[in-house]
N, C-alpha and C positions, 0 to 999 in steps of 0.2 A: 394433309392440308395443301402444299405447296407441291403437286406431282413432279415437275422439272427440276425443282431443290432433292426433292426425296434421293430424284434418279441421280443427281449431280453429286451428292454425300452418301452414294450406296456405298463405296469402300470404306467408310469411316464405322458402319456400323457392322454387326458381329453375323449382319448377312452375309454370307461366304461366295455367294453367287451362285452359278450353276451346277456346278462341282461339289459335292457333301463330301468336306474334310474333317479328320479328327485331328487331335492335338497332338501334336509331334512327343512319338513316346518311345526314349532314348532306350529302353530297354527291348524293342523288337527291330532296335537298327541292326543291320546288315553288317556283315565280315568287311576285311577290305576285300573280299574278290567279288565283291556286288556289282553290278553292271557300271556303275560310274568310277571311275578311275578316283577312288579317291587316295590314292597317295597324290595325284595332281591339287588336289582339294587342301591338305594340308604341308605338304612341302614341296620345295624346288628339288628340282633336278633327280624324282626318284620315279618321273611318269611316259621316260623314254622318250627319245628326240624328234621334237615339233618342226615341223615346217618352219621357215623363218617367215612367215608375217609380221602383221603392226600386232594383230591382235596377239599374236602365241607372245611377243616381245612383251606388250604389257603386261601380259597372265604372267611371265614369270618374274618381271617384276614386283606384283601383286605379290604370287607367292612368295618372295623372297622375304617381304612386308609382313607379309601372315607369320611366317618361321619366328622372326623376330620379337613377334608381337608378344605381351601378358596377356594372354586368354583368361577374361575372370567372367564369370558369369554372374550379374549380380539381379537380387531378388529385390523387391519391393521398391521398385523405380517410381509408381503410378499412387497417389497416395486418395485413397477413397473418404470422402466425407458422407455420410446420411443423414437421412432427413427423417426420419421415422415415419415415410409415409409419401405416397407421390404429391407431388407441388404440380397445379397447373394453374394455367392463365387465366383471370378470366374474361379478358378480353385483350389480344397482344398488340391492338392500335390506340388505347387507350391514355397509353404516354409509358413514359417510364419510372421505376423508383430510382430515387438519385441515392447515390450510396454513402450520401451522409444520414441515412433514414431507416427507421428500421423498416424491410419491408415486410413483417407480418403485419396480417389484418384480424377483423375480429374470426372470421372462417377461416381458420388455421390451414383448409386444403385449398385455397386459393393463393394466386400471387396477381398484383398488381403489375405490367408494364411487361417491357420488355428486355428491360435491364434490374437485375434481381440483388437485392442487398440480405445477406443472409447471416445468422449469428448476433451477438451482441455483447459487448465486451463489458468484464464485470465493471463495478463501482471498485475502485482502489481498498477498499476496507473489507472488504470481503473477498473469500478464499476459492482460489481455481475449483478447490471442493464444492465450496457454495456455488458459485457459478453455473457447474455443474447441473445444478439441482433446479435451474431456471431455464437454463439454456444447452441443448446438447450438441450445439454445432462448436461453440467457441472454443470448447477443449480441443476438438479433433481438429480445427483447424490452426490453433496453435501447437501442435503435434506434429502436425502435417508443414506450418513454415520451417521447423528444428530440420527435418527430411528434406525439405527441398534446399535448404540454402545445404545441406550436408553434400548434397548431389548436383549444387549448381557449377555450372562452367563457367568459365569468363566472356565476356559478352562478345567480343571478336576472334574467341578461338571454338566455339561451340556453333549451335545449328544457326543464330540470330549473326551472324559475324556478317559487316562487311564486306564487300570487296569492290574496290575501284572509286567509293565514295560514294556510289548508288544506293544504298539503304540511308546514308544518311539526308543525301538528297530526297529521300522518298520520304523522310518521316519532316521532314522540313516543309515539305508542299502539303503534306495530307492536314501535319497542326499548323498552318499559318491561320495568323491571328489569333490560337488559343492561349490563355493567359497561364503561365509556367503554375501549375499545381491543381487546378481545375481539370478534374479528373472527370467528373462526368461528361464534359465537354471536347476532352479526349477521345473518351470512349466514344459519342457522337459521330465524332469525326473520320473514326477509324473504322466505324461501320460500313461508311461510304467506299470501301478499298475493295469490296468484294465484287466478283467477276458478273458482269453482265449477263444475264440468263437468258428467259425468253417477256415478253410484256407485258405477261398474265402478272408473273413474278416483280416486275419491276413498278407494276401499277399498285402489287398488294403491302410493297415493301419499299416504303419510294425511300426514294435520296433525296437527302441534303446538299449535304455538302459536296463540292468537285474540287478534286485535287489536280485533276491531269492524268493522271495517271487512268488508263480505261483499258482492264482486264476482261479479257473472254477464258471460259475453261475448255478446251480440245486438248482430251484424255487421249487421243491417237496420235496426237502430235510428238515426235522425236527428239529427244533432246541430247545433249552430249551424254557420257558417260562419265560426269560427277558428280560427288555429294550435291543435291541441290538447297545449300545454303540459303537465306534469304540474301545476304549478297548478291551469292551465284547465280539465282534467280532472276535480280533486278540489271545483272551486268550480261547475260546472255541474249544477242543482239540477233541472233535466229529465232527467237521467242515473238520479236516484232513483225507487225503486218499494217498493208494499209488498207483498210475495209472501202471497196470500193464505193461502193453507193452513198456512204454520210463523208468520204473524204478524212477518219477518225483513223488516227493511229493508236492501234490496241496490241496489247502482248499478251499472248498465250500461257494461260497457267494448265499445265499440264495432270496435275494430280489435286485433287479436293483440297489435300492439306495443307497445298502453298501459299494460301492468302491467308490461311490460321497464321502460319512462320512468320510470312511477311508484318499482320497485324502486331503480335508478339513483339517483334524485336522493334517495332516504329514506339510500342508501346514501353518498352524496356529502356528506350532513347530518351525517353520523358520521363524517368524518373518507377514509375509502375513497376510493382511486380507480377506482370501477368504471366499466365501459361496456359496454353491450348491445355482444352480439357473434353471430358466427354458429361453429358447429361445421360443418364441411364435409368432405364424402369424396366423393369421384372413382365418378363409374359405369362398366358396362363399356365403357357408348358412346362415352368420353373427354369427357362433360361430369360436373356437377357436381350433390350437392345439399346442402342446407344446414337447420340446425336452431339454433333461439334458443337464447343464452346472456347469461350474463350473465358476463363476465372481470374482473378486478380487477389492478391491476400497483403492484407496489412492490420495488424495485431494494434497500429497505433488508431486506427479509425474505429469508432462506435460501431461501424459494422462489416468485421471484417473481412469476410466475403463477399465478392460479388462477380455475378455471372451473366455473361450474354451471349448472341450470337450477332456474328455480322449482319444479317438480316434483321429487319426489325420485326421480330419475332423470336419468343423465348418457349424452346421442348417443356414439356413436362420432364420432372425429375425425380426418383426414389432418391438418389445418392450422385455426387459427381467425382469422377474420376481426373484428380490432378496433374498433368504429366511431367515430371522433371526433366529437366535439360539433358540428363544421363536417357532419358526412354528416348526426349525427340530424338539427339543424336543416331540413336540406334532406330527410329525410324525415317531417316536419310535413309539408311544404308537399304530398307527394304522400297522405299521410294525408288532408288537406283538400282534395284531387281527388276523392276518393272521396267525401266530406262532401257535394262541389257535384254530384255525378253524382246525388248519392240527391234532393239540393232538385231538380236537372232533372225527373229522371225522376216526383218527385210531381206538379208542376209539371205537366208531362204529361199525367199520369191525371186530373187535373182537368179540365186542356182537354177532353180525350175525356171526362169523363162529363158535359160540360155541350156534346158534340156540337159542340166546337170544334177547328180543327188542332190535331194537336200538335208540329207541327216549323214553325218561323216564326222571326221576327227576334228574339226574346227564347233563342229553343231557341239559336242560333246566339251569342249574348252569350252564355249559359254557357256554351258551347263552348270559345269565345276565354277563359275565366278561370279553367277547367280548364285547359286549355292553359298559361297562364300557371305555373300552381300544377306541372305536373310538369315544365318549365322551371325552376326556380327549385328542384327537387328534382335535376336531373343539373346546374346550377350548381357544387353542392354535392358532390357523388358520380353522375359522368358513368355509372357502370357499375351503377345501382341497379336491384337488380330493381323496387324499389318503386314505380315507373316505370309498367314493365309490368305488374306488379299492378293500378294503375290503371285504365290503359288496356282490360285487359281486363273489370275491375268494367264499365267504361261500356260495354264490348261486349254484356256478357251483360244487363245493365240493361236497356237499350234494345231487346235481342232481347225481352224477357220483355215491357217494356211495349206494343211494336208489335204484339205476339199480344194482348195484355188488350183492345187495344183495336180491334182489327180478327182476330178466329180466322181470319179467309181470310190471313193474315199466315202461320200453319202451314205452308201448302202449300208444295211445291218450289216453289227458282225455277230454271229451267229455263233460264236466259242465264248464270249466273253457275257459276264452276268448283266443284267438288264440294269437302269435305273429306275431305282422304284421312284415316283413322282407323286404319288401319295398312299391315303392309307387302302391298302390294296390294289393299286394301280402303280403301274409300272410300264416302260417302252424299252425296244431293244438300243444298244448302242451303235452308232453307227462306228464306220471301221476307221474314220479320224479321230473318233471320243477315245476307243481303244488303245490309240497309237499316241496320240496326246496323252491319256494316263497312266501311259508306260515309262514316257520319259517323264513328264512331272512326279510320276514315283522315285524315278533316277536320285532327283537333289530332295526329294521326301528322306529316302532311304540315307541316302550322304547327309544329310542335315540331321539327321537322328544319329548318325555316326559320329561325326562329330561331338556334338553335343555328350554323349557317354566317354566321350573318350578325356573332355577337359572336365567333366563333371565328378570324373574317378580322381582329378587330379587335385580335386579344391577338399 
């Protein structure tokens, strides 16, 4: 529908990109004599002595973090509801369902709007059993609040946390004038946060409301190497730009998922209990795909799901995927994989334009702290695409910088197996695809390592 959104929310979905990854399978990890140093990976001071840099100083402060740390791997972060059946629109400019309402209609495979009211909570006199037997969402979503308040963090020590006073300055501007409880008028509000695309989109999905605040997304753009909090987010002043032609000062959201965060915690400030989610339907090939939402649950309202996307416009859905504060957290961590991939790969371009390696004992330290970072993101949520989103950013990174800096990098390489590109069609690799999936094997193979090694421990 919206080709520029699609391309803008491609990491969010279980498309992997150019790169065909499998699921990281702890049982074909690698010794520790595997090419990546992983005694650096899981402890200090047993990976032989670094240069003194900024960067080897903070790795081993990192490591020393890591040593320290409870490695617990926990399972069922992500809490799925189904629909017995895909739900579509059927018309997403039509208005919305307000989520005091039920929104079924008489054609059970249709939804109205673009804000979705889902479930329906019993009449007091009768039993969650009965309930049951009318309605099948309302159980599994009061199954699903037990799990997430069981997995929730505190709202300024988790992914929604302040910092500098900025998130709450931002949910101050975005709900000015909405009345404390009016919750659809929330959500309205907070639709309007999302990052300015191109006019096709902006004409299909208009806005209302203006806060001030005017996001652009620039996925190349650089950012520190921290969790990126929504705080962190709203307080990083490299983020800002003056767009020269409208005279508009706009800030840089760097990854798809930080205007979900940002929405989330403006909407957490008000009282809601929302959580970035994903809308999913089943393809023919018996896998999956998936599309950002934002869901909200409260057991006390007549219907206690409801889901939307910042856009005014609501995916189709078999089932939605609800992410607890325990998953987001842990995807930070693979958000700021991609953070360290974009420092390497500049890192990189430097050495080559000053006629130096670009793969050496420092290439290999980021390595090992990428590695760490999408570790400590399957911690969290063992089954995160966000994972191999990563994994793949540093595949194609690495491809792109090893042609910038050697073009004879283009050419096939002529040892290495082909990729197939469909059914019976296939192209050879070129010799940057090669050398790209040699090192993104490196924190493949370590990250498998890992993971067997605290898995043996639980």
């Amino acid at each position: 529908m919206m080709e520029s959104k699609q391309k803008a929310d491609a990491g969010n979905a279980n498309d992997n990109g150019n790169k065909p990854k499998a699921p990281i399978n702890p049982a074909m990890a690698l010794p520790p004599e595997a090419k990546l140093d992983l005694e650096a990976v899981i402890a200090p001071g047993q990976a032989g002595e670094k240069k003194p840099t900024d960067a080897n100083a903070k790795d081993a402060e990192e490591r020393e973090a890591f040593l320290k740390a409870e490695h617990v791997i926990r399972k069922g972060t992500v809490m799925r509801i189904s629909f017995g059946g895909v739900l579509n629109s059927k018309s997403p400019q039509e208005g919305a369902v307000l989520p005091n309402e039920s929104a079924s209609s008489d054609d059970c495979d249709h939804m109205q709007g673009y804000v979705w009211g889902l479930g329906r909570k019993p009449v007091p006199v009768r039993s969650l059993d009965a309930a049951m037997e009318d309605d099948m969402v309302y159980p599994q979503v009061a199954a699903a609040v037990t799990e997430l308040e069981a997995l929730s963090i505190p709202l300024e020590e988790g992914p929604y946390a302040d910092k500098d006073g900025k998130m709450a300055e931002f949910a101050d501007a975005v709900f000015k004038g909405v009345k404390d409880g009016d919750s659809y008028a929330l959500i309205e509000h907070v639709m309007d946060t999302r990052p300015f695309t191109d006019p096709d989109t902006e004409a299909m999905c208009r806005r209302i409301h203006r806060s001030g605040y005017n996001f652009t997304l620039d996925q190349e753009f650089m950012t520190s190497d921290e969790l990126p909090t929504a705080g962190q987010i709203l307080s990083d002043e490299t983020r800002l730009y003056l767009e020269t032609a409208s005279g508009v000062e706009r800030m840089r959201l760097v990854h798809p998922m930080e205007c979900y965060l940002l929405a989330v915690s403006a909407l957490r400030r008000r009282g809601l209990m929302a959580y970035p989610a994903h809308a999913v339907v089943p393809t023919a090939e018996g896998g999956e795909l998936s599309h950002p939402l934002i869901a909200i649950v409260d057991l006390a309202k007549e219907v206690p799901l409801t889901t939307f996307d910042l856009f005014r416009f609501h995916p189709n859905m078999a089932s939605v995927d609800i992410m607890s504060d325990v998953s987001v957290q842990g995807i930070l961590h693979a958000m700021r994989a991609e953070a360290r991939v974009k420092h390497l790969t500049v890192a990189m371009k430097t050495e080559a334009n000053q006629g130096r390696a670009i793969v050496g004992e420092d290439f290999d330290n980021q390595l090992v702290r990428i590695t760490r970072s999408v570790f400590e993101c399957y911690k969290a949520w063992p089954g995160s695409h966000f994972i191999n989103r990563a994994l793949t950013y540093l595949y194609n990174d690495l491809t792109q910088v090893f042609i910038a800096a050697d073009p004879a990098m283009a050419l096939p390489d002529m040892e290495t197996a082909p990729i197939v590109t469909g059914p019976g069609t296939f192209r050879l690799r070129s010799k940057a695809e090669a050398t790209a999936e040699k090192e993104t094997n490196k924190v493949e193979d370590a990250l498998g390592y890992l993971i067997a090694q605290f898995e043996k421990k639980q």
